[in-house]
Each structure stands twice: as C-alpha cells, then as structure tokens.
PDB file of N, CA, C and O in Angstrom:
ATOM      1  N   UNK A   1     186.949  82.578  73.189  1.00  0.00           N
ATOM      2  CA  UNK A   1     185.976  83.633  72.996  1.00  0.00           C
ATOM      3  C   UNK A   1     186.193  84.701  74.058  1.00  0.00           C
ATOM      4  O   UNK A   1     186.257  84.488  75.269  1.00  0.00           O
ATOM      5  N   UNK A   2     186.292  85.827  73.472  1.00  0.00           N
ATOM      6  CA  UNK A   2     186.388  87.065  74.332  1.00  0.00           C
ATOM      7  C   UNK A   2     184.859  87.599  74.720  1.00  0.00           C
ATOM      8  O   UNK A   2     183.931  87.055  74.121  1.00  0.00           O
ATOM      9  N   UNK A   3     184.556  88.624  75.680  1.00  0.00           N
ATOM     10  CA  UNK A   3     183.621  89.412  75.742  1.00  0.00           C
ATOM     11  C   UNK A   3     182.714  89.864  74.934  1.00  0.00           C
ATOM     12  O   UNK A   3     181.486  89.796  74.869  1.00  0.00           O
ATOM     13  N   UNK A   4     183.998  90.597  74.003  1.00  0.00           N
ATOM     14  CA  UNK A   4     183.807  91.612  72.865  1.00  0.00           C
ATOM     15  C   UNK A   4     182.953  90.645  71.836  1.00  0.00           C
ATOM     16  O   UNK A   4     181.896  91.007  71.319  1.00  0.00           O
ATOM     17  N   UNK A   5     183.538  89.424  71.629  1.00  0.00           N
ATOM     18  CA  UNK A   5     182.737  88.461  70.729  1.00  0.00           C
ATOM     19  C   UNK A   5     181.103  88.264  71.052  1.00  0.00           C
ATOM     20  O   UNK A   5     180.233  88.379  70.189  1.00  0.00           O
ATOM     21  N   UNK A   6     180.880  87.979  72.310  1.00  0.00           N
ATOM     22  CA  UNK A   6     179.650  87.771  73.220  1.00  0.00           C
ATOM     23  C   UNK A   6     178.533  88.821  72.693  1.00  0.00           C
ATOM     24  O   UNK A   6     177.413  88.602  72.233  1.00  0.00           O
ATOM     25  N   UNK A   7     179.393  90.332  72.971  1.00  0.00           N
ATOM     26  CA  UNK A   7     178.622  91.081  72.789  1.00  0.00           C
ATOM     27  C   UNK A   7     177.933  91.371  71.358  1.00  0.00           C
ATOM     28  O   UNK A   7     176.742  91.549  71.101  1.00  0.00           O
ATOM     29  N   UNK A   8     178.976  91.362  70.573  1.00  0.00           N
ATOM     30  CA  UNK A   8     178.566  91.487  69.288  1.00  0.00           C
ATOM     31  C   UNK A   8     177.681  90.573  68.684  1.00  0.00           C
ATOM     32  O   UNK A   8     176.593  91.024  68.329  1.00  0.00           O
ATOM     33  N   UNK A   9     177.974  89.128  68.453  1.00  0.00           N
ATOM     34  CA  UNK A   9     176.755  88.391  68.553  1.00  0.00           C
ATOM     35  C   UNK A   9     175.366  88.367  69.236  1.00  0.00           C
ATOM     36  O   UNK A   9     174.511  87.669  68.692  1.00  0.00           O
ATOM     37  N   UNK A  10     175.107  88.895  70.115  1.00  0.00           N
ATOM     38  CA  UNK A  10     174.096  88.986  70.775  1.00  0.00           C
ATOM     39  C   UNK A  10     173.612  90.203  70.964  1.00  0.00           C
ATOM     40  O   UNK A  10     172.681  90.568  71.682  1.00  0.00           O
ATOM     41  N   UNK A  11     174.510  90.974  70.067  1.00  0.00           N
ATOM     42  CA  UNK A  11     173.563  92.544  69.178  1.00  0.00           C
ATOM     43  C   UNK A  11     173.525  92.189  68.351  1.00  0.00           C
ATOM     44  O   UNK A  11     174.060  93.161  67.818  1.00  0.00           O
ATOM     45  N   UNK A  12     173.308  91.402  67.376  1.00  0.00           N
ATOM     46  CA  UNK A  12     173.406  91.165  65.860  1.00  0.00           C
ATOM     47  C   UNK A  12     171.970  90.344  66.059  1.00  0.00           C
ATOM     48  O   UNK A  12     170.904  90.595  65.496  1.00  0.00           O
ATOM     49  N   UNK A  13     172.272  89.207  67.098  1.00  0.00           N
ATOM     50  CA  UNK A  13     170.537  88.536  66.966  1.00  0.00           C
ATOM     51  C   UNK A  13     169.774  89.250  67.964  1.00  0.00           C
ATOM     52  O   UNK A  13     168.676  88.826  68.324  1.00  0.00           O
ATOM     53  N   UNK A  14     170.373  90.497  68.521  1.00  0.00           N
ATOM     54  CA  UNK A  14     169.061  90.801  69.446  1.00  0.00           C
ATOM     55  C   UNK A  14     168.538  90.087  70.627  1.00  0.00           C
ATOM     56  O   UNK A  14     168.304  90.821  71.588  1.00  0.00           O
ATOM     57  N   UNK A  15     168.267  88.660  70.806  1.00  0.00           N
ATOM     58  CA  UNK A  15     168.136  88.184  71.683  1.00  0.00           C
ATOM     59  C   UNK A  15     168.340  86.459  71.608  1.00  0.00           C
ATOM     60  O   UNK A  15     168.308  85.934  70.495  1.00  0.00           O
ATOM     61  N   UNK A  16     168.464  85.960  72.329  1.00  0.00           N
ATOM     62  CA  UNK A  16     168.848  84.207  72.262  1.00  0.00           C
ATOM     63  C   UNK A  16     168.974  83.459  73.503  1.00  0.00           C
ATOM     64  O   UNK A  16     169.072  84.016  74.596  1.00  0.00           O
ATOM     65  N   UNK A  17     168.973  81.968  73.308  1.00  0.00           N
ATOM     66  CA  UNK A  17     168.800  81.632  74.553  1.00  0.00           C
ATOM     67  C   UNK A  17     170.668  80.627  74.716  1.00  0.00           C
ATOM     68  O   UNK A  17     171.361  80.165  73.810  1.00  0.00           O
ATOM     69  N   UNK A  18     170.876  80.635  76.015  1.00  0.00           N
ATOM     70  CA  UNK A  18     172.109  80.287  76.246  1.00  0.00           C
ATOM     71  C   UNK A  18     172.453  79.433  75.372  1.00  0.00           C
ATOM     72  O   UNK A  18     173.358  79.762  74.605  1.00  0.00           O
ATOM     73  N   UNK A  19     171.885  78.205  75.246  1.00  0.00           N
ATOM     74  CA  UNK A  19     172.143  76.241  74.511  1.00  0.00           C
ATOM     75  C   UNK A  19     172.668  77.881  72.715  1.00  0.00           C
ATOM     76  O   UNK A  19     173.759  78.150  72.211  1.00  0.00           O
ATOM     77  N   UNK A  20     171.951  78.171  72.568  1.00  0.00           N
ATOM     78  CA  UNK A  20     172.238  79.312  70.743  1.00  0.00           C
ATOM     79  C   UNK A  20     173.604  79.548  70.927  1.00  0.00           C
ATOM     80  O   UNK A  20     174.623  79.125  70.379  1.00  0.00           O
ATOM     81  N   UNK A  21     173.355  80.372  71.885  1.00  0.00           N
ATOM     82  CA  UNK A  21     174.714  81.149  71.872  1.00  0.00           C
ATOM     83  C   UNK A  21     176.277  80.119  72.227  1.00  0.00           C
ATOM     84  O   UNK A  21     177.411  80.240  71.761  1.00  0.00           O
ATOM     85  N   UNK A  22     175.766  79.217  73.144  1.00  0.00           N
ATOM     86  CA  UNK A  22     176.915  78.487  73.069  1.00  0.00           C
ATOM     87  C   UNK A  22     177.841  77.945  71.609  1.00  0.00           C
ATOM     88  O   UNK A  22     178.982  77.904  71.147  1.00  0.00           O
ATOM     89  N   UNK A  23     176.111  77.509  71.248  1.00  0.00           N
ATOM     90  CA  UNK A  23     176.328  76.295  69.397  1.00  0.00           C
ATOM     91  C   UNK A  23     177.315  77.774  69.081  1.00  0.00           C
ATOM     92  O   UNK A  23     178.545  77.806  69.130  1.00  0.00           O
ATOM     93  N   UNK A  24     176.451  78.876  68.770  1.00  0.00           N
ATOM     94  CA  UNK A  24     177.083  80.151  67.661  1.00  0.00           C
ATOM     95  C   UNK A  24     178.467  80.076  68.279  1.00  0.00           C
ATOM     96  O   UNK A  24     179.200  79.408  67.550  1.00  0.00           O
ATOM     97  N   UNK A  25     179.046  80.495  69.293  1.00  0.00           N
ATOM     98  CA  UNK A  25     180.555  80.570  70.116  1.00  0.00           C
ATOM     99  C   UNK A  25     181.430  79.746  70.001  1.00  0.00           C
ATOM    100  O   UNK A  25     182.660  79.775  69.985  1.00  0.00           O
ATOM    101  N   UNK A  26     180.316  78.652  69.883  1.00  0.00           N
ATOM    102  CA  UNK A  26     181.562  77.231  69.909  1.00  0.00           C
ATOM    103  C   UNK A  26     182.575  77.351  71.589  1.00  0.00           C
ATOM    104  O   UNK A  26     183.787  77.372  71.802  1.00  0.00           O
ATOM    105  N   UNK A  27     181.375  77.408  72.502  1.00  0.00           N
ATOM    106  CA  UNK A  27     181.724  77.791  73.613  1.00  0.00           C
ATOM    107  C   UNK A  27     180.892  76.845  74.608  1.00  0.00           C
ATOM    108  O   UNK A  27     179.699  76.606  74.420  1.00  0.00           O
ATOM    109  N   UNK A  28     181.754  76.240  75.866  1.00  0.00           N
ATOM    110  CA  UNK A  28     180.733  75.849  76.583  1.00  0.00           C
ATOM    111  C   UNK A  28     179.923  76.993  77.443  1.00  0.00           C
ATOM    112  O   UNK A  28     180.248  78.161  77.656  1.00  0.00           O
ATOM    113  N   UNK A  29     178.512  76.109  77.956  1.00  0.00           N
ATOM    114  CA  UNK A  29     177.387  77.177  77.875  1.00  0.00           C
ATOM    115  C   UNK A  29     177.642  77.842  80.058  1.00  0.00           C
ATOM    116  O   UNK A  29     176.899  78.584  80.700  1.00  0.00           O
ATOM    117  N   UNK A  30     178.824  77.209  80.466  1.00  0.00           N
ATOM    118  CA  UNK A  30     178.976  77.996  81.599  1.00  0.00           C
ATOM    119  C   UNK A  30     179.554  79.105  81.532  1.00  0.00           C
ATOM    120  O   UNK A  30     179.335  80.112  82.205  1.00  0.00           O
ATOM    121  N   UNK A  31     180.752  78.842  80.232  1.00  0.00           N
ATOM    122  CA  UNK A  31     181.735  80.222  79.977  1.00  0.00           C
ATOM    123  C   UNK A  31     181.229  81.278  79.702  1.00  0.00           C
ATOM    124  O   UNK A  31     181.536  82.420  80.044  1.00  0.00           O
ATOM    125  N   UNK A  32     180.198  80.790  78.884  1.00  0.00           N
ATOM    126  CA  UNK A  32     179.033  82.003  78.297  1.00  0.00           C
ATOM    127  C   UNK A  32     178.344  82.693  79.532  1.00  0.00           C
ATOM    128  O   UNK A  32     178.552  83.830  79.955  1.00  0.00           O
ATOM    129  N   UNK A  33     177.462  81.725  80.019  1.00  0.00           N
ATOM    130  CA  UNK A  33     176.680  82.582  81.110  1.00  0.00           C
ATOM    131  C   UNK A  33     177.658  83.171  81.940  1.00  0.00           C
ATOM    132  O   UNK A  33     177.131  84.231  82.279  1.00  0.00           O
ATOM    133  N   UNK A  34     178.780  83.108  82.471  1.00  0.00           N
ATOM    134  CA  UNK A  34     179.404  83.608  83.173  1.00  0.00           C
ATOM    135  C   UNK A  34     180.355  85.362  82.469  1.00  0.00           C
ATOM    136  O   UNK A  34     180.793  86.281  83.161  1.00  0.00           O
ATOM    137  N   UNK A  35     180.376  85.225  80.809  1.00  0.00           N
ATOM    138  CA  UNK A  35     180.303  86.268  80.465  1.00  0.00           C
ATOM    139  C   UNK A  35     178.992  87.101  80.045  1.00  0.00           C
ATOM    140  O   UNK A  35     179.192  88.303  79.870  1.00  0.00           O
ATOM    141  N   UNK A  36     178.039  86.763  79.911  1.00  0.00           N
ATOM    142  CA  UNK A  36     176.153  86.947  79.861  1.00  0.00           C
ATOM    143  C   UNK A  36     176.396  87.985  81.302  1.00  0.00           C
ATOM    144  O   UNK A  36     176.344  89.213  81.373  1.00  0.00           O
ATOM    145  N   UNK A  37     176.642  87.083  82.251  1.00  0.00           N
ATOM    146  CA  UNK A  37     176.511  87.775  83.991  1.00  0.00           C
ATOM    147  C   UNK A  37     177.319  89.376  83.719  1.00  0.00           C
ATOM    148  O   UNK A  37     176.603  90.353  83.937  1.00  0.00           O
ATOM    149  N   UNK A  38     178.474  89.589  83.352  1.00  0.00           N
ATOM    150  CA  UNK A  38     179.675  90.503  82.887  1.00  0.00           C
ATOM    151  C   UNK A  38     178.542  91.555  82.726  1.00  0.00           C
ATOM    152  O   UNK A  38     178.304  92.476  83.509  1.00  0.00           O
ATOM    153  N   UNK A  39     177.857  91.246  81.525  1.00  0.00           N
ATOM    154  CA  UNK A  39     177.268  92.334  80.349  1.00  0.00           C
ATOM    155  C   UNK A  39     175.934  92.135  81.211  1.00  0.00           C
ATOM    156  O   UNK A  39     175.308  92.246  80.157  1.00  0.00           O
ATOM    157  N   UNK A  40     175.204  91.996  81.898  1.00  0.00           N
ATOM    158  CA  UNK A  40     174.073  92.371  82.850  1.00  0.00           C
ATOM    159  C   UNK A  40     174.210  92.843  84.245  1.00  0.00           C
ATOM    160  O   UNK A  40     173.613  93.616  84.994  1.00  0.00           O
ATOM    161  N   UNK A  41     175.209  92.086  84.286  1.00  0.00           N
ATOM    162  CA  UNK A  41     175.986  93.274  85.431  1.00  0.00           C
ATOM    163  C   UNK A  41     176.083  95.168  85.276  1.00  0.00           C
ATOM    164  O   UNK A  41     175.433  95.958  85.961  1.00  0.00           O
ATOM    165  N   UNK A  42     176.813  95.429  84.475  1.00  0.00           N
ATOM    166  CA  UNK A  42     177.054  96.527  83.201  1.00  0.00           C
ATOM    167  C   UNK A  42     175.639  96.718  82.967  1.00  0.00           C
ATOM    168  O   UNK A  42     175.684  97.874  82.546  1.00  0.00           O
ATOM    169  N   UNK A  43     174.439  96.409  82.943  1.00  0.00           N
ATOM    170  CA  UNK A  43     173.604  96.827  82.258  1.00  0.00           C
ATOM    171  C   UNK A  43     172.893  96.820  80.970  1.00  0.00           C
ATOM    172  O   UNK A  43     171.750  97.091  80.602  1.00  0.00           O
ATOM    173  N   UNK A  44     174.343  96.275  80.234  1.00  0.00           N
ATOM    174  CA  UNK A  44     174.020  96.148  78.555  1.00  0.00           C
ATOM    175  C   UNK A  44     172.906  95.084  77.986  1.00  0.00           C
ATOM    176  O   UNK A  44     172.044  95.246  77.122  1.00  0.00           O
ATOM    177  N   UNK A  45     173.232  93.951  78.775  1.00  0.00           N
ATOM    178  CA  UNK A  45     171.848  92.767  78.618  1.00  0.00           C
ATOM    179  C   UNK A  45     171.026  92.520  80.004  1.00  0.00           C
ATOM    180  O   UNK A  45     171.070  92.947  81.158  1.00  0.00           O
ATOM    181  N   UNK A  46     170.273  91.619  79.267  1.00  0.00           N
ATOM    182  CA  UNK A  46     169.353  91.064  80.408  1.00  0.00           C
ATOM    183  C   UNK A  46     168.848  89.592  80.149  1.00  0.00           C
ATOM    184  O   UNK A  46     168.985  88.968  79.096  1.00  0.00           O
ATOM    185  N   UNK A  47     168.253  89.165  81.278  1.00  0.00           N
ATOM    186  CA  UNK A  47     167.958  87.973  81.318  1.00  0.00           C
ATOM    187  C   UNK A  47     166.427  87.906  81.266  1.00  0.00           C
ATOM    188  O   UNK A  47     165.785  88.559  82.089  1.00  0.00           O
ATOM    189  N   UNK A  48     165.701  87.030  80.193  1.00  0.00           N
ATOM    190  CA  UNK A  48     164.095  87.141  80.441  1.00  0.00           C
ATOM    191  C   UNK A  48     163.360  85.740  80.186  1.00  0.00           C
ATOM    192  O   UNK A  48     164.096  84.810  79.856  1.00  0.00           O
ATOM    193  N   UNK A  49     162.358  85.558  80.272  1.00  0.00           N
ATOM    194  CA  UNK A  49     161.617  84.287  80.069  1.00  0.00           C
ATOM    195  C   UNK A  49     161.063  84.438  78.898  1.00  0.00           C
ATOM    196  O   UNK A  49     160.448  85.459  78.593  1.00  0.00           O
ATOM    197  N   UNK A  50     161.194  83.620  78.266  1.00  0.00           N
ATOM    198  CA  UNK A  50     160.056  83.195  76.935  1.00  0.00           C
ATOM    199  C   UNK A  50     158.929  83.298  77.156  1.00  0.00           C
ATOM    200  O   UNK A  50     158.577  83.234  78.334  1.00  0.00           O
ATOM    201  N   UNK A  51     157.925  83.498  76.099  1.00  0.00           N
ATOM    202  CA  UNK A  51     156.604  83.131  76.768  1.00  0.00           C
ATOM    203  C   UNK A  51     156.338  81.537  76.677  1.00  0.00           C
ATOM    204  O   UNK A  51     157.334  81.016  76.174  1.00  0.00           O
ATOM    205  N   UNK A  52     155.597  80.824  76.908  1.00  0.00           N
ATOM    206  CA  UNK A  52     154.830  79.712  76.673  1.00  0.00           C
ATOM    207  C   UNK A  52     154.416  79.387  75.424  1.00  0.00           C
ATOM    208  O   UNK A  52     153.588  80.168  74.955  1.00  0.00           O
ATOM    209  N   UNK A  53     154.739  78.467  74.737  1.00  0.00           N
ATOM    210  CA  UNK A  53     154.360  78.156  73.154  1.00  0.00           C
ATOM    211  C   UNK A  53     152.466  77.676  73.594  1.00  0.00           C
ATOM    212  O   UNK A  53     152.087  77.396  74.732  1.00  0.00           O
ATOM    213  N   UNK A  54     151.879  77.697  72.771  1.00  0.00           N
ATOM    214  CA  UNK A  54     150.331  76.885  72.557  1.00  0.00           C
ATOM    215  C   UNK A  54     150.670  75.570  72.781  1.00  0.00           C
ATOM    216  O   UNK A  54     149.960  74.960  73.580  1.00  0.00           O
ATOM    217  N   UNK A  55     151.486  75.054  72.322  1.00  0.00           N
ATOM    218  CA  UNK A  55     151.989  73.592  72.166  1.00  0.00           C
ATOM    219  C   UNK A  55     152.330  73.288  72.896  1.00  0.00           C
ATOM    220  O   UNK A  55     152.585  72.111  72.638  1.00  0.00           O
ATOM    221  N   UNK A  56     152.752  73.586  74.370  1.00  0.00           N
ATOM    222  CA  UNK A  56     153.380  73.167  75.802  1.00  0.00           C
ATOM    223  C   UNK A  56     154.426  74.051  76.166  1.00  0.00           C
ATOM    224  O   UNK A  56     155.374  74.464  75.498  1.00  0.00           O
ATOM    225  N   UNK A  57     154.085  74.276  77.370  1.00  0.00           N
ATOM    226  CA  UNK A  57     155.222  75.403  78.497  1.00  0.00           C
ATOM    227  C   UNK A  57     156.277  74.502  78.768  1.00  0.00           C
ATOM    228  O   UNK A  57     156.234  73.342  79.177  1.00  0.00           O
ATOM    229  N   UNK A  58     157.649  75.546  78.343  1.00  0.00           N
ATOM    230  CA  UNK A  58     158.604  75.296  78.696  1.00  0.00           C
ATOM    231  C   UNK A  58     159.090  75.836  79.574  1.00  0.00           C
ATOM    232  O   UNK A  58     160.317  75.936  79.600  1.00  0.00           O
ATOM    233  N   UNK A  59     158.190  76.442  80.733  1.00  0.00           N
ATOM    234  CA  UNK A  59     159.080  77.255  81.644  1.00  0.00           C
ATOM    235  C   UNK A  59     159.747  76.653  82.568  1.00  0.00           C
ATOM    236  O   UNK A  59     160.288  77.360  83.418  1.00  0.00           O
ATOM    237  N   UNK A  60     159.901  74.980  82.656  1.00  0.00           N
ATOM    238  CA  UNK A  60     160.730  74.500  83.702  1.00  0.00           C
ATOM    239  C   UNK A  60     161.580  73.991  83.244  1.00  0.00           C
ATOM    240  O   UNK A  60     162.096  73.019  83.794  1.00  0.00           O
ATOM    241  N   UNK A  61     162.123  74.599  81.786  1.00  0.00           N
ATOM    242  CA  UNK A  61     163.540  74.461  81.762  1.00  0.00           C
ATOM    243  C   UNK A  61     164.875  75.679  81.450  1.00  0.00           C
ATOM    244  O   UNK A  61     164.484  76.832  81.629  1.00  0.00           O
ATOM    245  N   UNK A  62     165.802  75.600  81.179  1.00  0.00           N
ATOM    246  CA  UNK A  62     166.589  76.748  80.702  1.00  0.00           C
ATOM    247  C   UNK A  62     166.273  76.876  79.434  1.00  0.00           C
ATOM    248  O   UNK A  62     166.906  77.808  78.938  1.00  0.00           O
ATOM    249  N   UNK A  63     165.501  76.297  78.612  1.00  0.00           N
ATOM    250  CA  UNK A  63     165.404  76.954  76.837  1.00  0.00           C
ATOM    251  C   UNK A  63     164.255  77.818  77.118  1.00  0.00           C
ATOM    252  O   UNK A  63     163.613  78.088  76.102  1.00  0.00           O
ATOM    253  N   UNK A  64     163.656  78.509  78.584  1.00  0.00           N
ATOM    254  CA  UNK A  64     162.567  79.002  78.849  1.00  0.00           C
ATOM    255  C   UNK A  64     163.254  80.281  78.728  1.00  0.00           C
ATOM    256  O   UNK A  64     162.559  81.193  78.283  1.00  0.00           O
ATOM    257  N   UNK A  65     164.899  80.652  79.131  1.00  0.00           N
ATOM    258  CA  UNK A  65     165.211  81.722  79.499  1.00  0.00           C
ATOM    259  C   UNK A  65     166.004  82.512  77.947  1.00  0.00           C
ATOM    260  O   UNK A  65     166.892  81.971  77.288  1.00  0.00           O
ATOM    261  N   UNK A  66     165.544  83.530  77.731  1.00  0.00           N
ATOM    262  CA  UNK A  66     166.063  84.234  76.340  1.00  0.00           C
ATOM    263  C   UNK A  66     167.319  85.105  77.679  1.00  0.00           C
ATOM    264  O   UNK A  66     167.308  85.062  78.909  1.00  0.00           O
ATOM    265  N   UNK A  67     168.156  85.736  76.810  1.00  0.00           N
ATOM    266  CA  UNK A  67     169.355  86.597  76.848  1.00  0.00           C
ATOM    267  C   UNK A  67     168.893  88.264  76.233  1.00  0.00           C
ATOM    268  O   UNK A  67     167.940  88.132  75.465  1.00  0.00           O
ATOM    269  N   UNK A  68     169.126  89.078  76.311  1.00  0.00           N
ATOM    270  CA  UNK A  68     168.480  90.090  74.859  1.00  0.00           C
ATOM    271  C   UNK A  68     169.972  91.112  74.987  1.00  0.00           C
ATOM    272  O   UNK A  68     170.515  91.009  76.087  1.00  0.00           O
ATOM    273  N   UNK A  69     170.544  91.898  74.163  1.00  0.00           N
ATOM    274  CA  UNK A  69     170.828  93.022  74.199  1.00  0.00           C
ATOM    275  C   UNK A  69     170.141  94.162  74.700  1.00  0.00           C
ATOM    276  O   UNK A  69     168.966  94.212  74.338  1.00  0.00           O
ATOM    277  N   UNK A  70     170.562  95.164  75.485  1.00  0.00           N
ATOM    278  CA  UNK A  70     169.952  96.239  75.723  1.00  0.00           C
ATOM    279  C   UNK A  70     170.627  97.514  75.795  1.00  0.00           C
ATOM    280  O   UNK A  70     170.097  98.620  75.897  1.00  0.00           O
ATOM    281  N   UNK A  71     171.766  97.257  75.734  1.00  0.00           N
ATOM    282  CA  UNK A  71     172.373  98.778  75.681  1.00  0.00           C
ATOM    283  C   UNK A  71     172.801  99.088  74.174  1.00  0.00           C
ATOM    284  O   UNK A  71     172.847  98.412  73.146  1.00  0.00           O
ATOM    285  N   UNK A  72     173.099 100.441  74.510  1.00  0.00           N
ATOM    286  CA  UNK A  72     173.323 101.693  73.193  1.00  0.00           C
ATOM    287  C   UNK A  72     174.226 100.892  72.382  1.00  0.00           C
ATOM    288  O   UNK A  72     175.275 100.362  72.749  1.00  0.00           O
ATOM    289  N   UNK A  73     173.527 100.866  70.903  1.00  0.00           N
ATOM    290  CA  UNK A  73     174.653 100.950  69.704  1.00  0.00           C
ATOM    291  C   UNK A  73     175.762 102.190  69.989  1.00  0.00           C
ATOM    292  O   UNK A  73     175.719 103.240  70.630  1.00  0.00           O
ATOM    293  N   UNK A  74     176.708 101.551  69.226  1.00  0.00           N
ATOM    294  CA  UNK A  74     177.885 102.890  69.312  1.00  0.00           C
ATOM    295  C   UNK A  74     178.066 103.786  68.200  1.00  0.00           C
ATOM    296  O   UNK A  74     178.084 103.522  66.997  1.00  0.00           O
ATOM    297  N   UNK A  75     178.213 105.023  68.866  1.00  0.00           N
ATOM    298  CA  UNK A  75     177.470 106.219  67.698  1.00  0.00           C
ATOM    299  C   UNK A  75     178.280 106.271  66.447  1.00  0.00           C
ATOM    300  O   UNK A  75     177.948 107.019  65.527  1.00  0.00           O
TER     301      UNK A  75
END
C-alpha cells in the first residue's frame, strides 16, 4: 500500500478508525498509522475521538480514536 492509496480511501469514507482502515488496506495497522502521521503532518487529516456511545465509553481504547480527511478535493 502506497500513500496515495491511504489517502483516497479515507476521502471516500470521510472518516474511520485505524483497526477499518487496516481490514480495508489489507495492511498492518502500524504501517497505516505511520502513513495516517504523513497526511497529518501535511495537514490533510486529523486525528479525533469518538464520542461515547449511551451503551458504554470507549475512550480507553484505540477504537475511541476516528482518523477524518480534511484537506481540499482536487479541482
């Protein structure tokens, strides 16, 4: 998996959490975050927290943390 792959998937869903994007990549989930870091570095994504379901907080784990796209479609 290249960059370019990373990115495009994760403008297509808009936002996801690492364990997704790995399954979608068929990638392990360090290679990923370590290209995730690339593209938030750059600006293009970001890193955010989920909220809390009614049903129990997951904020003490990593399925707490979403990914999102944020930079410009290309014109």
């Amino acid at each position: 998996m290249i960059l370019r792959d990373l990115k495009t998937h994760l403008r297509a869903r808009g936002e996801a959490t690492l364990a997704d994007l790995a399954r979608d990549l068929d990638s392990a989930p360090e290679a990923v975050e370590t290209m995730l870091d690339h593209w938030i570095r750059r600006g293009q994504a970001e890193k955010r927290m989920a909220a809390c379901q009614k049903s129990g907080c997951c904020c003490a784990t990593k399925q707490a943390t979403l990914y999102a796209w944020v930079g410009k479609s290309p014109r």
